[in-house]
N, C-alpha and C positions, 0 to 999 in steps of 0.2 A: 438600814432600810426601814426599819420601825417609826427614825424620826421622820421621814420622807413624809409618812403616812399619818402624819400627827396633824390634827386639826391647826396647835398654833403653827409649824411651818409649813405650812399650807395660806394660812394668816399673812406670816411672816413676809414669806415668797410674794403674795400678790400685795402686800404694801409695798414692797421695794421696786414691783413693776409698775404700779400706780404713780411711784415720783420717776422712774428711768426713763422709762419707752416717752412719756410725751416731752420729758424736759432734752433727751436726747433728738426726738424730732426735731423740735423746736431751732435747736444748737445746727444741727446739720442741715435744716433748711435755713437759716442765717449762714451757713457759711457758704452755702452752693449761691447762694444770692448774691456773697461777697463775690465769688469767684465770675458768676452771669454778669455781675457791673461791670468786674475790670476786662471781663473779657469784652463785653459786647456795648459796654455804654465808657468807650474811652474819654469821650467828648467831657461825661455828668464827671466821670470821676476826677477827671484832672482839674475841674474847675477850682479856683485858688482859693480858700476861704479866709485866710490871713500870710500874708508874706506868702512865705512857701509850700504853707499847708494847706495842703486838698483833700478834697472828699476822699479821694482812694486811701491818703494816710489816715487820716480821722476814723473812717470806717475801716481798715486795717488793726489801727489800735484797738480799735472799738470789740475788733475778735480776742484781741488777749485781756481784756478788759473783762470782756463776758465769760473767757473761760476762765477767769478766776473766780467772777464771781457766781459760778454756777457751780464750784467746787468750793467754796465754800459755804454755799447752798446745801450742796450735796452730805458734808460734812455733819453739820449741823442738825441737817436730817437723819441723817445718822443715829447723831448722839443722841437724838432725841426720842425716836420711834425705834429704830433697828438694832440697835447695842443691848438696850434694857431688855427686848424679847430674844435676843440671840443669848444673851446671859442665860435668862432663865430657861431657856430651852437647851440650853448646854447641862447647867446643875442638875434639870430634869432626868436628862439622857444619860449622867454620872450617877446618879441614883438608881436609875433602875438596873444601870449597870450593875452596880454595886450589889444590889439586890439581887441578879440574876447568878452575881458570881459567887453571892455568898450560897443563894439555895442551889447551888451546882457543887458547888464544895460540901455541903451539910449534905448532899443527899450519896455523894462517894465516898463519906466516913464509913467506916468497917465497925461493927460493935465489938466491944474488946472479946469475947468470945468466940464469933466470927474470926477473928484476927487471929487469934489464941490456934484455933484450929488450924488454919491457913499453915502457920510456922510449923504446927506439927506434922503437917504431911511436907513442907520441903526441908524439915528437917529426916525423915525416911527416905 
């Protein structure tokens, strides 16, 4: 909950919407497009543009074409922006872990006299 509330993933979060939201628009109005041609412009897409290839193939390809190259887009964005802050907001969150669990354990040590006494009443 703490990280949720952290300025960088807060950061974080709105960089990775910044590339999603318009690069997935983008993808799914290209593909509703592909699908409004074949449906509704059968004439445009059958038209042959070499031997047997036509618009509807060429723009067909053309969707696995771009969904690769929007995932390795996507990648790369990644590696470049999102990996290096997701790192260091991970060793962050393992630190203060670390930190919370040591003064959580330092503060339920018993002082050896404390402790001393403790045994002597369930030893009675």
């Amino acid at each position: 909950m703490h990280i949720q509330r952290s300025p960088e993933f807060t950061e974080l979060r709105s960089g990775l919407r910044r590339f999603v939201f318009p690069v997935t628009l983008l993808f799914f109005g290209w593909y509703i497009g592909f699908v409004v041609l074949a449906a509704y412009f059968g004439e445009f897409m059958s038209h042959r543009l070499i031997g047997f290839v036509n618009v509807g193939l060429v723009l067909g390809v053309l969707q696995f074409a771009s969904t690769l190259l929007i995932t390795l887009w996507y990648r790369r964005f990644a590696k470049r922006r999102i990996d290096p802050k997701t790192a260091a907001l991970r060793a962050s969150a393992r630190q203060q872990s670390a930190l919370r669990s040591h003064a959580r354990h330092s503060s339920t040590r018993r002082s050896p006299a404390r402790h001393s006494s403790v045994l002597r009443e369930v030893d009675q």
